[in-house]
C-alpha positions as CSV (number, residue, x, y, z in Angstrom):
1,X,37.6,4.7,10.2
2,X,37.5,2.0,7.7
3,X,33.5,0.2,8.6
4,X,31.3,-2.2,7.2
5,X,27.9,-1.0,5.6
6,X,26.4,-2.7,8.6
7,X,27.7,-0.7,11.3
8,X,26.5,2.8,10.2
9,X,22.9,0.9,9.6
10,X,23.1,-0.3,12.9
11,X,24.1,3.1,14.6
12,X,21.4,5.1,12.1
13,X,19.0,2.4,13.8
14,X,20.4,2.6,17.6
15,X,20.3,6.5,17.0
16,X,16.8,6.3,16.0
17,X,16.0,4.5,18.8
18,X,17.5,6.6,21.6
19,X,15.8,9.7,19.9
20,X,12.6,8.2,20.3
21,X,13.4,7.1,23.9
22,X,14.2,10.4,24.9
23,X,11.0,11.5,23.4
24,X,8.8,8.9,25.7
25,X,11.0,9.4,28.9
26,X,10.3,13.4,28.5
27,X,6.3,12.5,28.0
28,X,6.1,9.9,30.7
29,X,6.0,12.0,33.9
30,X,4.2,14.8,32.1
31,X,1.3,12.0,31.2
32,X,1.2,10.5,34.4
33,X,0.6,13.7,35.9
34,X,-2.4,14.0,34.1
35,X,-3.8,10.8,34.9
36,X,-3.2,11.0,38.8
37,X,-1.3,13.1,41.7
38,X,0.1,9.9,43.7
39,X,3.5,10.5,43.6
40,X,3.4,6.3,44.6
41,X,1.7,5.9,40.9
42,X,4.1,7.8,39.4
43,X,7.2,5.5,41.0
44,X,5.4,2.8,40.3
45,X,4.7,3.5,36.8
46,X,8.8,4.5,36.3
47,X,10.3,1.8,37.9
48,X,8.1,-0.7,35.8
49,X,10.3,0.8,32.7
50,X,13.7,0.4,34.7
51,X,12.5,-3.0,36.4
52,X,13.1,-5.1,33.4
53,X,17.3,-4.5,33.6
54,X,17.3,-5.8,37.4
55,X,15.0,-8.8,36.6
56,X,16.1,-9.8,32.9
57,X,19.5,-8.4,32.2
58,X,21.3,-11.8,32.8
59,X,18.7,-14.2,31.1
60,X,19.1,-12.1,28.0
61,X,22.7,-12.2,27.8
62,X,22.2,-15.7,28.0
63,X,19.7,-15.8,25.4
64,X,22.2,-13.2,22.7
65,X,24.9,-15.8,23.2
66,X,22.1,-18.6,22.5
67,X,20.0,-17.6,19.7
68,X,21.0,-15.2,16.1
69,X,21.9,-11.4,17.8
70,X,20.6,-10.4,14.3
71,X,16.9,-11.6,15.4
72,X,17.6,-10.5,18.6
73,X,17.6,-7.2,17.8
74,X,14.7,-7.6,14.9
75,X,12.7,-9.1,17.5
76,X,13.0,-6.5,20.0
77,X,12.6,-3.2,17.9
78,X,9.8,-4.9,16.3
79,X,8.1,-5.6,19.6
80,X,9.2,-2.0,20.9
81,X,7.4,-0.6,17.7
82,X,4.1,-2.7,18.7
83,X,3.6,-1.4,22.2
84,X,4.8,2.1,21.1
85,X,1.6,1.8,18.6
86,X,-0.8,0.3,21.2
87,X,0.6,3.3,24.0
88,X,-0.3,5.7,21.3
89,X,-3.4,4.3,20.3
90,X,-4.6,3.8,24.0
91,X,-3.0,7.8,24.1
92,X,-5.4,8.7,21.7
93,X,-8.3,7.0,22.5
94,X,-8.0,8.3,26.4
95,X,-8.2,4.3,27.3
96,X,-4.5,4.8,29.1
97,X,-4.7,4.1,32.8
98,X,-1.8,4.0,35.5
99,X,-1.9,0.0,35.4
100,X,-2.1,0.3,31.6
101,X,0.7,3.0,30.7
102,X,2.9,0.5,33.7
103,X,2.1,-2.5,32.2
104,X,3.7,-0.9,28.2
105,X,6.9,1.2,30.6
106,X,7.8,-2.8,31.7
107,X,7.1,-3.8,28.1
108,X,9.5,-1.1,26.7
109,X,11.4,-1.7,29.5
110,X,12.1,-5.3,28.0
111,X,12.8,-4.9,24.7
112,X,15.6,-2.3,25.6
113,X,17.2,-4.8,28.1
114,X,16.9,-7.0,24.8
115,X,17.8,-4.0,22.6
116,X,20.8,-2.8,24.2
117,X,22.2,-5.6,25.5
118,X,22.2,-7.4,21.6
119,X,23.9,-3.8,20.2
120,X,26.6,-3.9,22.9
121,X,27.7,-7.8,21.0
122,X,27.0,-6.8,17.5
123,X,29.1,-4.1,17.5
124,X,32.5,-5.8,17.7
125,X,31.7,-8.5,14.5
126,X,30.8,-4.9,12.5
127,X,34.4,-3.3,13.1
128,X,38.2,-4.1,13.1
129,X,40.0,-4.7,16.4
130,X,41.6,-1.6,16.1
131,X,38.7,0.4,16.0
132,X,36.3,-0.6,18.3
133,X,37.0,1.6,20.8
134,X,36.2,4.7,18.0
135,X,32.9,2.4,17.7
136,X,32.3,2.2,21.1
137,X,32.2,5.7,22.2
138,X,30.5,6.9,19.2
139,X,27.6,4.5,20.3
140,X,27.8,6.3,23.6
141,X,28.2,9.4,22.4
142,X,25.3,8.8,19.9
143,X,23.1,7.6,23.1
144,X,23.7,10.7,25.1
145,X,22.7,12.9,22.4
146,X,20.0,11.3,21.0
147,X,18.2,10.3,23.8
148,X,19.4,12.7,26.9
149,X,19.8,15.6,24.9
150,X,18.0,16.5,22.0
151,X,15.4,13.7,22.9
152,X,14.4,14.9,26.0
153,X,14.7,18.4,25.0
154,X,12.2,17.8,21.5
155,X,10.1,15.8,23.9
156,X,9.4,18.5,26.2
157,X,8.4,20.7,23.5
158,X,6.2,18.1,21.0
159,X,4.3,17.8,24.5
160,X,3.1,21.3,24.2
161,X,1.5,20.5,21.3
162,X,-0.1,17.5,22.1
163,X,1.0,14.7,25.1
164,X,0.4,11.6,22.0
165,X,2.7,13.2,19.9
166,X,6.1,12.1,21.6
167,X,4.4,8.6,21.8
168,X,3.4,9.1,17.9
169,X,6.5,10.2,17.0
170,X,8.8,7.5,19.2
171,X,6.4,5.0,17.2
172,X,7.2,6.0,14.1
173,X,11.3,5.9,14.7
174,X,11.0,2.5,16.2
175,X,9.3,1.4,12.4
176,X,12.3,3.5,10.5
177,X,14.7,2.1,13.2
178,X,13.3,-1.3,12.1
179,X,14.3,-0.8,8.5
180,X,17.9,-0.5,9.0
């Protein structure tokens, strides 16, 4: 498959991303759990992550047809990066709360909608006709591995070293992520 230079620095950087969201979605419940046994927290605290893609999907598809997809996507890992630094630092410091770690899931929760939504349009101008569909399953492919497979599964056993290291560590591949 004949690509542009820009496409495998995209995937390397949508790859990175995914890893590190499987990382935070295994450390999420395991957290909340030991900040609070309401199972109506817990909910709460999840669906402030998924709540952004009812609430924001169409205004952001309105916004990559609008503004540079390039910035778009700059914008978004860059602000994933900050609140993935904050959550950790909070982490760390024992300052996270259920409002708190809600208020960074919805946060996160954005700048995927943003994320996503902008790699889903980039990907097209970064490959011929005839092989975006090759393009487009190895972009699903690369999400279900990276994030709901070897993600998850490395985030279930960082935890057992310490619950801030999946946070840490999801931090750090939103700033590499950011590079490409």
């Amino acid at each position: 498959m004949k690509i542009k230079s820009n496409y495998t620095k995209l995937f390397v950087a949508f790859s990175l991303t995914f890893l590190g969201d499987g990382l935070t979605l295994a450390a999420v419940p395991w957290l909340i759990s030991t900040l609070t046994s309401d199972t109506l927290y817990a909910s709460v605290t999840m669906t402030a992550l998924r709540l952004p893609w009812l609430l924001f999907s169409l205004p952001v598809g309105v916004l990559i047809d609008r503004y540079s997809r390039k910035h778009m996507l700059i914008g978004a890992g860059f602000t994933r990066m900050l609140l993935l630094l904050g959550l950790t630092l909070c982490i760390w410091g024992g300052w996270v709360s259920i409002p708190i770690l809600a208020l960074f899931m919805f946060g996160i929760g954005l700048s995927r909608v943003v994320f996503d939504s902008t790699v889903q349009t980039v990907i097209p101008q970064l490959v011929d006709e005839s092989k975006l569909e090759k393009a487009n399953g190895q972009f699903t492919a690369g999400q279900l591995i990276t994030s709901d497979i070897l993600g998850v599964a490395l985030g279930g056993f960082i935890i057992t070293l310490h619950i801030v290291f999946p946070f840490a560590i999801d931090a750090v591949t939103a700033v590499v992520a950011l590079l490409f």
